[in-house]
C-alpha angles and dihedrals in degrees: 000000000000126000138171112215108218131175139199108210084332102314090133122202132187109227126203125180104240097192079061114035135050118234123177115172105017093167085063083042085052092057102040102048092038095069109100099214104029101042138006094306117234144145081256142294134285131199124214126205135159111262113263119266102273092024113118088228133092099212134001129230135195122186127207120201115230080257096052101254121138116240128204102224140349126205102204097030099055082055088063092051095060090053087042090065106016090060094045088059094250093136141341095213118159106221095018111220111226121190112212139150095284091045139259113353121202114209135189114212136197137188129239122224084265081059098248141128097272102157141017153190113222110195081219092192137245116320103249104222105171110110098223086055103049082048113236128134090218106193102241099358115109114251089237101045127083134257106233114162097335116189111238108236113251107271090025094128085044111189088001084071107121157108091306084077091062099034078051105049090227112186095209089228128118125210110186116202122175118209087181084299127055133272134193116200131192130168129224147168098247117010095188080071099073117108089218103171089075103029089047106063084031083059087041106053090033111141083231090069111055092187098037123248153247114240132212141195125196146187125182118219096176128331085280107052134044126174114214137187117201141220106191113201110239095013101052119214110004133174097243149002126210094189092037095056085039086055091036091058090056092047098057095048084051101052095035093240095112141017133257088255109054136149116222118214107210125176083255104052131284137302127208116215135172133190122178092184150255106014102020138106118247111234121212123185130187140127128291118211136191105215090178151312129238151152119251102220093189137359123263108269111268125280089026086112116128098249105019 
């Protein structure tokens, strides 16, 4: 099986050609090729097809978390995906259509001086705000109304509750944001602060969120600029994400703390998004980066998976 490894600001993806290659069972790939030790290490695996005849799309994606799990949508690595095809002479389609989970993508692509795909603008949808579709089960807020700067009940982080909340600056508040997937936000004073090994799987597998959820940190430096630090569900602590900082932009014009135009400083590099309001698309732009390419001669031995 071949495969080429990319990364967006260090959210790194393992890409097979579908068309190509048979895969049978990608949860149990994921798995497999995500382990660091054990595979070819990764966030998770996505597979890239052309779209089917009568779809408005030019090519397909599906994206595995390291655990298996099937996400929705992924930012950075929906970039990839554009310089995946775009630079093997599938399509030159400008902008370039991509089906995934939460529906058809458009994405503006440029080339680099190698002339490459080096950089692209994914039309990452409308923000989804109603509570029911994020989904979340918020104790006294309305399934159709939104969750802006909610304040978290007294005892919520239960026996987490301690002194990182101070050395943090946590504002107990919760801002919810779905890109198709769903996004937790919460805002602090110094988001390097976060002990996020142990809140983020706390936030993740938290009985507000039925289908688990991606957690976000943020400080803001000025109305233009946030740094963020990021729990994926399914994947755990990774450099960037493409629909956090999407949901993290919205957030912010929502709750006044930050502009329409931001960049997001991420531990992986920046992000440049943009939301003009109710009605329009949020735009993300960032780099898109081939590491290597390879064949994969026999799967990793069973039970090396990254969370069996």
């Amino acid at each position: 099986m071949k495969f080429v490894k990319m990364q967006g600001l260090g959210n790194d993806y393992i890409y097979v050609d579908a068309d190509a290659e048979t895969v049978d069972d990608p949860a149990a790939l994921s798995r497999r090729l995500s382990n660091r030790h054990f595979g070819i290490g990764a966030d998770g695996l996505i597979l890239i097809s052309r779209a089917a005849s009568g779809r408005d799309a030019d090519v397909r994606m599906r994206m595995f978390n390291a655990d298996g799990s099937e996400g929705e949508m992924c930012g950075n690595g929906v970039r990839c995906v554009a310089k995946f095809v775009v630079d093997r002479g599938w399509t030159q389609a400008k902008p370039l259509r991509v089906e995934t989970g939460r529906g058809v993508l458009e994405i503006d692509w440029r080339l680099g001086s190698d002339g490459r795909v080096g950089q692209a603008t994914v039309s990452m949808g409308e923000p989804i705000l109603a509570c029911s579709r994020i989904p979340a089960a918020v104790p006294g807020i309305d399934p159709s109304s939104p969750v802006v700067d909610h304040a978290l009940p007294p005892g919520f982080f239960g026996e987490l509750d301690g002194a990182w909340r101070r050395e943090c600056g946590l504002e107990a508040k919760l801002s919810l944001v779905s890109m198709g997937n769903p996004h937790a936000i919460l805002y602090c004073s110094d988001a390097a602060a976060v002990p996020l090994d142990r809140i983020g799987p706390f936030f993740e597998r938290h009985p507000w969120f039925p289908q688990r959820i991606n957690t976000h940190f943020v400080t803001v430096i000025s109305m233009r600029e946030v740094r963020m630090r990021t729990w994926e569900r399914g994947s755990g602590a990774t450099l960037a994400c493409g629909t956090g900082a999407s949901a993290v932009c919205v957030a912010g014009v929502l709750t006044g703390r930050s502009g329409a135009t931001i960049v997001a400083h991420l531990p992986g590099g920046d992000l440049e998004l943009s939301w003009l309001g109710a009605g329009k698309s949020v735009r993300m732009s960032g780099p898109a980066v081939e590491v290597f390419s390879g064949e994969l001669l026999e799967p990793a031995p069973v039970g090396a998976g990254r969370n069996a």
